[in-house]
Z-matrix of the N, CA and C atoms (Angstrom, degrees):
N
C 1 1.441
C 2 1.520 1 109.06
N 3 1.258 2 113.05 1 123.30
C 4 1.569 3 119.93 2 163.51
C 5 1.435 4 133.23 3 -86.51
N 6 1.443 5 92.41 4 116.16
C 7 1.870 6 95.32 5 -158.01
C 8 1.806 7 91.19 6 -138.69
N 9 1.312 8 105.83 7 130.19
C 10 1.284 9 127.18 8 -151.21
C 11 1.080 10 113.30 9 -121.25
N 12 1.447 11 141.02 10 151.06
C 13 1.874 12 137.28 11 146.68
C 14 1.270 13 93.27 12 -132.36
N 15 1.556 14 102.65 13 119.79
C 16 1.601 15 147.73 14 161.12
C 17 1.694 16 103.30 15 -69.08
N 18 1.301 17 119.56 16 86.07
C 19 1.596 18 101.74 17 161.62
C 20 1.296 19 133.66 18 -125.65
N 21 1.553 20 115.97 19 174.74
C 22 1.675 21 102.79 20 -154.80
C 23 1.638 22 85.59 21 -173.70
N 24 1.099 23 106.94 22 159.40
C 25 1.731 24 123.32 23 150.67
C 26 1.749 25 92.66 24 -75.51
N 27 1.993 26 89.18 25 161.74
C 28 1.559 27 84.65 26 172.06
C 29 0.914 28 120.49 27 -88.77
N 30 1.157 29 121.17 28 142.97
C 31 2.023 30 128.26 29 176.71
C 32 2.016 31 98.57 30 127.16
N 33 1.626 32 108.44 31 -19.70
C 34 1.058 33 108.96 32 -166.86
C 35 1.741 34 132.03 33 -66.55
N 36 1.962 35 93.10 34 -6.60
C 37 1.852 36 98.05 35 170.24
C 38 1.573 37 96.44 36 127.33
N 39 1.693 38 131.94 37 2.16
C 40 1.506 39 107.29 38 -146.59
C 41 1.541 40 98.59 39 -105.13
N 42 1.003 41 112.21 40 -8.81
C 43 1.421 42 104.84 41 150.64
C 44 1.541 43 139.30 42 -59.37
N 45 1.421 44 83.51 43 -50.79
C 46 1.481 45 95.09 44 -177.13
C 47 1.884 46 116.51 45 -74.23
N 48 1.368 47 105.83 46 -23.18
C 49 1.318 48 116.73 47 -175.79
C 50 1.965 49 101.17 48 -92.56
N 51 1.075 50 100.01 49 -22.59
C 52 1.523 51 104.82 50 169.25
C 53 1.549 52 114.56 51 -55.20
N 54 1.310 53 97.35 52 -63.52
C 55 1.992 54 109.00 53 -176.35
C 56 1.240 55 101.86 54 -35.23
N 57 1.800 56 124.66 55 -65.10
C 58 1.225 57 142.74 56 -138.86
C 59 1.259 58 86.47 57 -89.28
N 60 1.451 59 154.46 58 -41.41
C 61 1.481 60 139.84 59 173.13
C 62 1.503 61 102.50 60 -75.21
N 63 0.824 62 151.15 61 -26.85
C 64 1.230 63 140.96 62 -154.55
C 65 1.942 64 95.76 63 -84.50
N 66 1.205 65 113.73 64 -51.44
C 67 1.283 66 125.22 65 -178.86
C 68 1.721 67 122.83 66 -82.03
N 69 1.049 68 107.72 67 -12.77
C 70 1.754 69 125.46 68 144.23
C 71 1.474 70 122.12 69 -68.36
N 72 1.076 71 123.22 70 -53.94
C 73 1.081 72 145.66 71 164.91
C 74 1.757 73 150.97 72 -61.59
N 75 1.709 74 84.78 73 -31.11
C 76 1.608 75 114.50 74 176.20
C 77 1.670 76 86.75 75 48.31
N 78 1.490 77 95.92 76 82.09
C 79 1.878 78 116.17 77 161.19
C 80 1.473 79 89.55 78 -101.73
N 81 1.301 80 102.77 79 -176.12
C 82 1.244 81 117.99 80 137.09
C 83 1.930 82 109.35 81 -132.51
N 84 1.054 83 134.48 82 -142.26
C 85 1.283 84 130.12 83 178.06
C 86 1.498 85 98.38 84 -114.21
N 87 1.026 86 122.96 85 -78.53
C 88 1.769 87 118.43 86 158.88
C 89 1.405 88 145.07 87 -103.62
N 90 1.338 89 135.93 88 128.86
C 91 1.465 90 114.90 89 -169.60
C 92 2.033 91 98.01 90 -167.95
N 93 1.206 92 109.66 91 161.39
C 94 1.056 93 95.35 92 -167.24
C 95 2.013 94 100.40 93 -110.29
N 96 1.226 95 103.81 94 -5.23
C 97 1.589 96 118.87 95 -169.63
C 98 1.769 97 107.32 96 -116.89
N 99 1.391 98 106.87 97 2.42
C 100 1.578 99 96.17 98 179.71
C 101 1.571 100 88.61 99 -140.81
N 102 1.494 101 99.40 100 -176.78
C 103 1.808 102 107.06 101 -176.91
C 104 1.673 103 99.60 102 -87.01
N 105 1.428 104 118.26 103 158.38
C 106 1.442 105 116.81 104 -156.11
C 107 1.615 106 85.41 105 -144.40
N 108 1.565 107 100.76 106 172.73
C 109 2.047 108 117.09 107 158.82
C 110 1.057 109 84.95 108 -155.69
N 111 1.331 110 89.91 109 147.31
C 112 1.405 111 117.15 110 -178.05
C 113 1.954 112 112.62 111 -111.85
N 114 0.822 113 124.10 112 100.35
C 115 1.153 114 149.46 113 174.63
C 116 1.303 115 113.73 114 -49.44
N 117 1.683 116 129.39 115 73.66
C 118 1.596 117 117.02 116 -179.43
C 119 1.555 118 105.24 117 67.47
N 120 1.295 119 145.00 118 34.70
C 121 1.680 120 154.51 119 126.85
C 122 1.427 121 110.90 120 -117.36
N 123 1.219 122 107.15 121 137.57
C 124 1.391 123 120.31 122 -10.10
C 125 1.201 124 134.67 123 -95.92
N 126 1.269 125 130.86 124 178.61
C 127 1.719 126 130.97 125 -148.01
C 128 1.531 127 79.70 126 -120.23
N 129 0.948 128 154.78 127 -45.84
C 130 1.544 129 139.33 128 -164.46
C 131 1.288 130 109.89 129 -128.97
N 132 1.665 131 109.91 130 -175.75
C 133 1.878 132 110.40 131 -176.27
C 134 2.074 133 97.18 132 -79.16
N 135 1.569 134 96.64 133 -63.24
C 136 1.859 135 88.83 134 -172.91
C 137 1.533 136 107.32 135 -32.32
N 138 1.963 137 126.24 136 -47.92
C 139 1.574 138 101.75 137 -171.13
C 140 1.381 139 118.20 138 -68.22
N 141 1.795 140 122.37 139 -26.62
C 142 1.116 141 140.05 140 161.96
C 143 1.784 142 104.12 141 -21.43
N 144 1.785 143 83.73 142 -68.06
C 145 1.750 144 82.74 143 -170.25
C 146 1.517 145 128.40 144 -76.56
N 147 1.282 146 104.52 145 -13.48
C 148 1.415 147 114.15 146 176.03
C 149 1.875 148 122.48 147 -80.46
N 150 1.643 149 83.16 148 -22.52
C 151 1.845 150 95.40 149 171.12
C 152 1.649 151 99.60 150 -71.06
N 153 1.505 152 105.28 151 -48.44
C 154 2.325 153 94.03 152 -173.18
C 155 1.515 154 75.27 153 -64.90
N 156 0.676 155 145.20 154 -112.16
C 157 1.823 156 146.16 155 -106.08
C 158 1.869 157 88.14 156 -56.74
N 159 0.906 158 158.15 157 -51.05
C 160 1.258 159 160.74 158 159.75
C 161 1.483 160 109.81 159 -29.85
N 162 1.351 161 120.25 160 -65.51
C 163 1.153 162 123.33 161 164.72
C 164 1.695 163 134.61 162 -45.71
N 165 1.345 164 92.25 163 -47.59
C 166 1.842 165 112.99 164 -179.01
C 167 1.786 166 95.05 165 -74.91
N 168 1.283 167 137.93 166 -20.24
C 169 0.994 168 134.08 167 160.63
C 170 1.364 169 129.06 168 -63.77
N 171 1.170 170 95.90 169 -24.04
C 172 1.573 171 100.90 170 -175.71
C 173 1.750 172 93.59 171 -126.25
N 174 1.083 173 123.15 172 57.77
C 175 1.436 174 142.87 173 160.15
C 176 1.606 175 111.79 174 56.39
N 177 1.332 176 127.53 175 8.22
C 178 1.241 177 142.24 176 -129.39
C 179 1.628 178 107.99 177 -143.85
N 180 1.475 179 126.87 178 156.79
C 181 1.383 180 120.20 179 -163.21
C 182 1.463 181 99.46 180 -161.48
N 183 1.321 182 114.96 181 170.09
C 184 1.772 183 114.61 182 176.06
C 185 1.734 184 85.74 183 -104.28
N 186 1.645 185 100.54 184 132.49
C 187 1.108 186 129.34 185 134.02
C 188 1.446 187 129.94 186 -8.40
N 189 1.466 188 88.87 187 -99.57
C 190 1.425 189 109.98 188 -173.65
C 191 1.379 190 123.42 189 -125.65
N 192 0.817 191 144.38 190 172.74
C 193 1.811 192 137.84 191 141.23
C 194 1.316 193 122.06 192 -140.28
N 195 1.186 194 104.26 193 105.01
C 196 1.771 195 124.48 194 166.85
C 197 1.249 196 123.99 195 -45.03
N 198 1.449 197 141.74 196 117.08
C 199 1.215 198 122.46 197 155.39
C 200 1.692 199 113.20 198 -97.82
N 201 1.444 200 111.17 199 143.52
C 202 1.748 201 100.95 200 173.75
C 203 1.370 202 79.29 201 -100.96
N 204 1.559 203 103.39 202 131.99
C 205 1.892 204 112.45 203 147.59
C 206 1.610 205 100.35 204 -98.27
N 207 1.590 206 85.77 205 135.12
C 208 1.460 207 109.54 206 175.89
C 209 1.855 208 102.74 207 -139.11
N 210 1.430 209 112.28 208 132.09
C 211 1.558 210 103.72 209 -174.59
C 212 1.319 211 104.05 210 -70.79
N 213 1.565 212 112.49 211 -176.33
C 214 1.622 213 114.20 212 167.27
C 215 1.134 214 110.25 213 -60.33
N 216 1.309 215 116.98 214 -46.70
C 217 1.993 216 115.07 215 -168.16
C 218 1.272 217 119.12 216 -59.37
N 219 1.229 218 111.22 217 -15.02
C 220 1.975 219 123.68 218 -165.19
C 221 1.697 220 71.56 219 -92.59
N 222 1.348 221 113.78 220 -88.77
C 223 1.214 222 120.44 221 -141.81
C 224 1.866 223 107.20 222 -39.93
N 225 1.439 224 100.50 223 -54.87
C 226 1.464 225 87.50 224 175.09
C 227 1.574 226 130.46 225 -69.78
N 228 1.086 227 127.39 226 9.92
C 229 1.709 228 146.06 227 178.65
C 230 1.833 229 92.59 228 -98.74
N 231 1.299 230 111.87 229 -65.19
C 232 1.654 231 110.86 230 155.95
C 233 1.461 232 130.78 231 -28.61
N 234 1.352 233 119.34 232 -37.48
C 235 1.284 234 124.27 233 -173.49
C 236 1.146 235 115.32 234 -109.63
N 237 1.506 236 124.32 235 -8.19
C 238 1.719 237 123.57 236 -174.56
C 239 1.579 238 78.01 237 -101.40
N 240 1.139 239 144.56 238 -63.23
C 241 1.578 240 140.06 239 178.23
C 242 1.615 241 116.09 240 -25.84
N 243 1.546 242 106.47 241 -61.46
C 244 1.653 243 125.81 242 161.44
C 245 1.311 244 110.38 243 -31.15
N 246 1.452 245 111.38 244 -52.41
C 247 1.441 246 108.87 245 -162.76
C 248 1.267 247 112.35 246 -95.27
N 249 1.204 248 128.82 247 -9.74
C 250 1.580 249 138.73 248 170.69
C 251 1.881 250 92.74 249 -58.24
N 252 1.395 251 110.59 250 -82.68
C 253 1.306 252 115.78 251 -168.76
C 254 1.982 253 122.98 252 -53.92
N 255 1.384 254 114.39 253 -36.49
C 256 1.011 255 122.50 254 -142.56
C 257 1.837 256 83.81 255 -106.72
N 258 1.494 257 123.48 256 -47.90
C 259 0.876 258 105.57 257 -171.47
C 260 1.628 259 114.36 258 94.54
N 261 1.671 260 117.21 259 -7.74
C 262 1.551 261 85.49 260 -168.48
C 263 1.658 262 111.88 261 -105.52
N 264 1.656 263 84.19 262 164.40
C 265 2.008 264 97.72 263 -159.02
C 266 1.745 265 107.68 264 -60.53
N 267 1.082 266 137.07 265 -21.28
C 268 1.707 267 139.12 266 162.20
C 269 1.734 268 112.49 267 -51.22
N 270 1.395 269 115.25 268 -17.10
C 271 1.363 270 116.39 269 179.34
C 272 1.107 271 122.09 270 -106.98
N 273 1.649 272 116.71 271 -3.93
C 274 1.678 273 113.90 272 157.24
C 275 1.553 274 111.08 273 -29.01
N 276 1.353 275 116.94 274 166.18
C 277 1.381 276 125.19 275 177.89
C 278 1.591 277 101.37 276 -85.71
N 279 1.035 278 147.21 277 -34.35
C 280 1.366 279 141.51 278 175.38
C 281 2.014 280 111.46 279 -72.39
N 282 0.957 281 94.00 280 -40.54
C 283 2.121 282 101.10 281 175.98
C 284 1.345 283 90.31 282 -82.61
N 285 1.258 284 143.81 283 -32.16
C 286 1.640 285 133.86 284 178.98
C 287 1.463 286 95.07 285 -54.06
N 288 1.814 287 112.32 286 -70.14
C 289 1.365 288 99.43 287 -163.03
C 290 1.470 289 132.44 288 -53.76
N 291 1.620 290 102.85 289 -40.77
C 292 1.542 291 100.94 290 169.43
C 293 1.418 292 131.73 291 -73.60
N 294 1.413 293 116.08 292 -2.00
C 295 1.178 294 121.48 293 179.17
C 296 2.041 295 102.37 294 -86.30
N 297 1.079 296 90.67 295 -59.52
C 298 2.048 297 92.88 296 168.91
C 299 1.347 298 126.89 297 -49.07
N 300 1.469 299 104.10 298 -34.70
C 301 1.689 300 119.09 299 -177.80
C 302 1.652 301 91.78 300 -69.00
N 303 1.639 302 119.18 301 -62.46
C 304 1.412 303 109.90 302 178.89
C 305 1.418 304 121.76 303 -50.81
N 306 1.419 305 111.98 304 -44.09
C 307 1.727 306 87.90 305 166.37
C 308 1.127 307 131.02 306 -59.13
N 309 1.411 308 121.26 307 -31.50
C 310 1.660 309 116.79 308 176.84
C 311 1.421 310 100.64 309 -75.91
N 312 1.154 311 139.52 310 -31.54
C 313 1.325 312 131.44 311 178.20
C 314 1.648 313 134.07 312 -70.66
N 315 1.425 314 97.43 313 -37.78
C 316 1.228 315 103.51 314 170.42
C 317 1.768 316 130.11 315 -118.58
N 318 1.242 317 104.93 316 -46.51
C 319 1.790 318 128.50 317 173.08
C 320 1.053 319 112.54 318 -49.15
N 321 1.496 320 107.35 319 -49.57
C 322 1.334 321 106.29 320 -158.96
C 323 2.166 322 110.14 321 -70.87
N 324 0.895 323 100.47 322 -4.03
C 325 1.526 324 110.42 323 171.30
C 326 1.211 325 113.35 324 -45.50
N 327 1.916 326 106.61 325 -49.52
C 328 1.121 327 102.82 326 -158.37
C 329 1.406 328 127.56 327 -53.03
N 330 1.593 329 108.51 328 -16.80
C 331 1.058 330 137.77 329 -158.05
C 332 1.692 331 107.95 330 -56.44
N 333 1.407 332 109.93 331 -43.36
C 334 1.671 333 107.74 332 176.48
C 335 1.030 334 106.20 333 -70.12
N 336 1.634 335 120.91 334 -47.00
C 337 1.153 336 130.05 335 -155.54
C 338 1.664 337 119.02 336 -46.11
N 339 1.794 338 109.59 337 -45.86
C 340 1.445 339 120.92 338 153.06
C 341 1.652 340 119.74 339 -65.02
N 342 1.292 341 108.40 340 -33.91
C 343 1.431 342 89.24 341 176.34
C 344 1.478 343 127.83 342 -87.73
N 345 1.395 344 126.75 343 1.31
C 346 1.314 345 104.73 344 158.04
C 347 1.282 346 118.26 345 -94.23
N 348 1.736 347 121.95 346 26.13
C 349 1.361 348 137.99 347 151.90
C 350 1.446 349 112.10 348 -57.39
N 351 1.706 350 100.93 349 -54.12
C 352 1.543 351 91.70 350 -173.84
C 353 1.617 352 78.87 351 129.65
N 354 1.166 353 136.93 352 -38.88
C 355 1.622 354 131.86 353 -149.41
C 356 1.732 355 123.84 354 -112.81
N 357 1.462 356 94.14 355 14.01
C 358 1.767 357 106.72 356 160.48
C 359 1.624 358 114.36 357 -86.56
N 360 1.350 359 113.20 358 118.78
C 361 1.411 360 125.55 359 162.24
C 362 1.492 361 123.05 360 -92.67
N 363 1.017 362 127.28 361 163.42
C 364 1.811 363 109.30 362 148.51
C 365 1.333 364 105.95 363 -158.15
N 366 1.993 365 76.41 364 145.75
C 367 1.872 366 89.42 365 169.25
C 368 1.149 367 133.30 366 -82.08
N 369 1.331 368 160.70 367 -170.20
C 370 1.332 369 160.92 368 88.34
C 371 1.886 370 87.92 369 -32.65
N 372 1.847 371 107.56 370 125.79
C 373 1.179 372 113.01 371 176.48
C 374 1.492 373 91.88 372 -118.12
N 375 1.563 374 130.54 373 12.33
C 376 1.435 375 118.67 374 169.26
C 377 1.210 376 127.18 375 -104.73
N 378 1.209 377 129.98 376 120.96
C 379 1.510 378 132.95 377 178.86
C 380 1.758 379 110.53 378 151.34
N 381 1.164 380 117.61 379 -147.41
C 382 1.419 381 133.12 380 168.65
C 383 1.569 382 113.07 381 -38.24
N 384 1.443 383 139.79 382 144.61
C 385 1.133 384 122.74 383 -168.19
C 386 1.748 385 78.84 384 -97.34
N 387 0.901 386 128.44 385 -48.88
C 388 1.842 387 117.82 386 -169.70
C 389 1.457 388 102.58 387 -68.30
N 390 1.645 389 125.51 388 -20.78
C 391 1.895 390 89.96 389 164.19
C 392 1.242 391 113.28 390 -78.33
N 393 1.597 392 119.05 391 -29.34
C 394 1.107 393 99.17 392 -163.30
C 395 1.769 394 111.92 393 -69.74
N 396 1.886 395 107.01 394 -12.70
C 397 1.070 396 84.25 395 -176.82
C 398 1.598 397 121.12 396 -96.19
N 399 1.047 398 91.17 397 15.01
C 400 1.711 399 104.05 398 159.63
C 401 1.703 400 136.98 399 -89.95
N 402 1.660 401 76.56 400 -35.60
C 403 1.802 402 66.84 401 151.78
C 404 1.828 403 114.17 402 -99.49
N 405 1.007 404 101.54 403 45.00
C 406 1.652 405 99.10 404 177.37
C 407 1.901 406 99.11 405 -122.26
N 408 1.712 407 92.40 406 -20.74
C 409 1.965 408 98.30 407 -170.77
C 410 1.952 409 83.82 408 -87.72
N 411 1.331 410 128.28 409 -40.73
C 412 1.325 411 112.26 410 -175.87
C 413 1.778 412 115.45 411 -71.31
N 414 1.090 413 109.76 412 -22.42
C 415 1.532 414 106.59 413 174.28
C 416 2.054 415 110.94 414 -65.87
N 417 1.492 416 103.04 415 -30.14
C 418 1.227 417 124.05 416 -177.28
C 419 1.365 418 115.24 417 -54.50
N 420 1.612 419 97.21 418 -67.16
C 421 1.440 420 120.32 419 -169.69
C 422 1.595 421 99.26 420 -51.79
N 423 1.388 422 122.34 421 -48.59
C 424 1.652 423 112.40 422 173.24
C 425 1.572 424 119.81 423 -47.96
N 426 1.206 425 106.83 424 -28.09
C 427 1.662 426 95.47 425 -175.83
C 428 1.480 427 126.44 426 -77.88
């Protein structure tokens, strides 16, 4: 079973690279009986650890975990664009900052936490949305 964590600051693509794996792939976003990605979870190490012990309970484990790096300048050019079209209230310029500051402050931890698993990759999340999501299906195909 292929069971995944997609991560990123927001603005960094994991939505959009979510859809397009999920439907390549036959994910769904959560489930405890099919292969899943997880979209921005977990946000810290305790949910980190509470997802394996959750998982290993139900015979089952994450894969992999993706990071997209995206710099600040992309991401915020990403998110004033986002919010032109889409409209949604998390992309004001004041909920932008505290939402980015919390990933560097807290989320981004998780980041060792999988890699002295063995199961942190990362993409380049800047450029083309179909390379990147190709090199996001070749990081895949290894797992």
């Amino acid at each position: 079973m292929l069971n995944l964590v997609l991560f990123g600051p927001p603005g960094a693509g994991k939505g959009t690279q979510s859809e397009k794996l999920i439907s390549k792939y036959q994910l769904v976003h959560v489930s405890t009986g099919k292969g899943f990605v997880f979209d921005g979870f977990p946000r810290t190490v305790p949910q980190a650890k509470e997802l394996d012990l959750f998982l290993e309970r139900k015979g089952s484990k994450i894969a992999g975990v993706i990071a997209l790096d995206v710099d600040q300048e992309e991401l915020t050019k990403r998110i004033a664009e986002r919010h032109k079209t889409s409209g949604r209230p998390d992309d004001d310029a004041e909920k932008l900052k505290k939402r980015i500051s919390e990933y560097f402050e807290k989320t981004i931890h998780v980041l060792p936490y999988y890699e002295e698993q063995g199961k942190l990759k990362k993409v380049n999340g800047i450029g083309e949305i179909e390379r990147v999501y190709a090199d996001l299906c070749a990081v895949i195909d290894q797992f």
